[in-house]
C-alpha positions in Angstrom: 6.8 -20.4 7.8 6.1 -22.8 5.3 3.6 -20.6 3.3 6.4 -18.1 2.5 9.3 -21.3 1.9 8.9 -20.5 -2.0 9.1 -16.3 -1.5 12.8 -14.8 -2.3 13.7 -11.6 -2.5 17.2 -9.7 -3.4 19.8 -9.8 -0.5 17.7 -12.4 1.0 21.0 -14.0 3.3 20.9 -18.0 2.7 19.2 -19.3 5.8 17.2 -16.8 6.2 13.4 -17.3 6.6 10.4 -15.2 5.6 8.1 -15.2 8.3 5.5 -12.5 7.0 4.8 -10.5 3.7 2.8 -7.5 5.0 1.1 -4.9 2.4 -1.3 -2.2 3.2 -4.7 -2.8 4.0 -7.3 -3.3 0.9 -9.3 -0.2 1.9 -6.3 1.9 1.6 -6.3 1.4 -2.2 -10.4 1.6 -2.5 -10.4 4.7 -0.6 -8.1 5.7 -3.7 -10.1 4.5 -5.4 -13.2 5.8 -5.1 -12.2 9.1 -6.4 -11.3 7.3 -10.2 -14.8 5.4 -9.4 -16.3 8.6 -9.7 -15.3 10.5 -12.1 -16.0 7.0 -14.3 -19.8 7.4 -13.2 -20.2 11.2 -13.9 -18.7 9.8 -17.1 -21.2 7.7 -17.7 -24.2 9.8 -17.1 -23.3 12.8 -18.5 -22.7 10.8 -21.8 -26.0 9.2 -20.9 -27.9 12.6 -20.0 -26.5 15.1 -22.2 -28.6 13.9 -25.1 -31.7 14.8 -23.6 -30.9 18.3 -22.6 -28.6 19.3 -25.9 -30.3 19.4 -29.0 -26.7 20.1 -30.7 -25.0 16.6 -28.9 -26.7 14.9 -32.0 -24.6 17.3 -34.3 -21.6 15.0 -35.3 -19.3 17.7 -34.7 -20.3 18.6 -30.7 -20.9 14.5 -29.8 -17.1 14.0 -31.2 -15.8 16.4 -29.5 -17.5 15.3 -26.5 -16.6 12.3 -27.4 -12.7 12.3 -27.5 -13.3 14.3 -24.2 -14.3 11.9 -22.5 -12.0 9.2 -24.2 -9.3 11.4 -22.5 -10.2 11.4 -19.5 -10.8 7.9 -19.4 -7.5 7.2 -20.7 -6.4 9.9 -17.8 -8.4 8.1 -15.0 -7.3 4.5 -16.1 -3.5 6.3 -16.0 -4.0 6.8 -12.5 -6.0 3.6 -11.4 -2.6 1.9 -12.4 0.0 4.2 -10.7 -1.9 3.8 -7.9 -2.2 -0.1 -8.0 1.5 -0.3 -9.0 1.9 2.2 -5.5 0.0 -0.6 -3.5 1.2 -3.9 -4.8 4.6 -3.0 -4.5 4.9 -1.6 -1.4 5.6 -4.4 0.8 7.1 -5.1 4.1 8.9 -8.2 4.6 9.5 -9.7 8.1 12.0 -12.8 8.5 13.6 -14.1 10.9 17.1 -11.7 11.0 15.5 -8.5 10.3 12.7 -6.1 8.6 12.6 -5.1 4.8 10.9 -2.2 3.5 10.4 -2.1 -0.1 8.5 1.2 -1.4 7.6 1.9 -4.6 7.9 5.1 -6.0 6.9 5.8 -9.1 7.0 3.6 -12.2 10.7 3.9 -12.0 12.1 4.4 -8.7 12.1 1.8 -5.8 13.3 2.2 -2.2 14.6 -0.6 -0.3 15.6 -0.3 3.4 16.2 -2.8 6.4 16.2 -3.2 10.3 18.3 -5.9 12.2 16.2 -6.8 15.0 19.1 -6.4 17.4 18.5 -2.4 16.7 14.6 -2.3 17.7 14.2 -0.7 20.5 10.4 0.0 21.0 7.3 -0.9 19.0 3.9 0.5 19.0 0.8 0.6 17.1 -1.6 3.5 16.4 -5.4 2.7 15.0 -6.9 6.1 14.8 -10.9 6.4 13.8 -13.6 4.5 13.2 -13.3 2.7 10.3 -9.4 1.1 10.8 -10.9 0.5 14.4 -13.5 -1.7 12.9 -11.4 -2.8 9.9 -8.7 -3.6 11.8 -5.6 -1.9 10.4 -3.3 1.0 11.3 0.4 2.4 11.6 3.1 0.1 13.9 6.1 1.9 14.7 9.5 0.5 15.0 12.4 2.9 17.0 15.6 2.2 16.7 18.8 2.8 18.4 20.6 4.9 15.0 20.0 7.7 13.7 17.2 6.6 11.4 14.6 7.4 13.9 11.3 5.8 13.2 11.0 2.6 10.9 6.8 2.8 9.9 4.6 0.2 8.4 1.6 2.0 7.1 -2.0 1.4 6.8 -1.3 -2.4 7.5 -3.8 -5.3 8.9 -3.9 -6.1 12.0 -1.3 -3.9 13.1 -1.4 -5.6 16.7 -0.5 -8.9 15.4 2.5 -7.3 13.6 3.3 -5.4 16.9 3.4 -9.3 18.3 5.6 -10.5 15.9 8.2 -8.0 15.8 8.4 -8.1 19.8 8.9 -11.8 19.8 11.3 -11.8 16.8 13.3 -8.9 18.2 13.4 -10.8 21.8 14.9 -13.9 20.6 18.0 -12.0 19.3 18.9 -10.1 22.0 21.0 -12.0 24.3 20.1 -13.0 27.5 21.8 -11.0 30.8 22.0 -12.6 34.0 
C-alpha cells in the first residue's frame, strides 16, 4: 500500500487507499503495434529498393512524389502509434480498498469513468485463453454484480489470477459476517 500512498485520483473519498493500479498487459500494445512496425519497414525498403529497379526514381519529379508519399504515411502511421498509446496508457483500473474504478479512454477527447462497491461483487472469474497469455500470463477477470450492470471486465491484464485474489479478499472483508 505504500507504493501507491502518493497516487490520487478524482472522487478518490479521503481515507481511501489505492491498493493496485492495473493496466493492460505490454503485449497488448505491441501486438498493435506490430502492424505500424511494418508498414515503417516496407517503408524503408521500398525507399531503399526502388532505386535500383526505376530508372525514373532519379527524375526529381517521380522521387518527390514518392517522396511526400511516404512522408504521409509516416505522418499517418506515427498518427496512429499515438492514439493507440494514448488508448493504452490511459486505460487503467484502479483497485482500493472501498471499491473498483474503471477509467477508459476513448478517443483523444472522450474518457469513461465507472465504479464497483465491493459490497455489489458477487462472483469473480478469470479467463486466459491461448497460448501466448497462457505463457505470458495475462487475460480477462470478470466481476458480476448484483445491478443491472451485468459484467464489470478488466481486459488483457497481468496476472489476471492475482487480481482474481485481490478482489475476493477485498470484497470478503466488506461483507458482514452472518452467524
Amino acid at each position: 500500500m505504500k507504493r501507491f500512498s502518493n497516487y490520487h485520483f478524482n472522487g478518490q473519498h479521503k481515507n481511501e487507499q489505492i491498493i493496485k493500479v492495473v493496466r493492460r498487459h505490454w503485449f497488448n500494445i505491441l501486438q498493435q503495434f506490430l502492424l505500424f512496425f511494418a508498414i515503417i519497414l516496407i517503408m524503408f525498403v521500398s525507399f531503399a529498393l526502388i532505386p535500383f529497379f526505376s530508372q525514373d526514381f532519379t527524375n526529381t519529379e517521380f522521387s518527390d512524389l514518392f517522396i511526400f508519399i511516404e512522408s504521409t504515411v509516416a505522418m499517418f502511421v506515427w498518427l496512429f502509434m499515438f492514439f493507440v498509446w494514448i488508448d493504452y496508457y490511459f486505460d487503467v483500473w484502479i483497485i482500493t480498498n472501498e471499491r473498483i474504478v474503471n477509467i477508459e479512454q476513448k478517443g483523444l477527447f472522450s474518457r469513461s469513468v465507472s465504479e464497483l462497491e465491493f459490497s455489489k461483487i458477487q462472483d469473480v472469474s478469470t479467463d486466459v485463453k491461448g497460448v501466448i497469455p497462457t505463457i505470458l500470463n495475462f487475460g480477462e477477470v470478470y466481476v458480476q454484480t448484483a445491478g443491472t450492470a451485468g459484467k464489470f471486465i478488466f481486459h488483457k491484464i497481468p496476472d489476471p489470477y492475482h487480481i482474481k485474489s485481490i478482489i475476493m479478499t477485498l470484497q470478503k472483508r466488506t461483507i458482514p459476517k452472518q452467524n
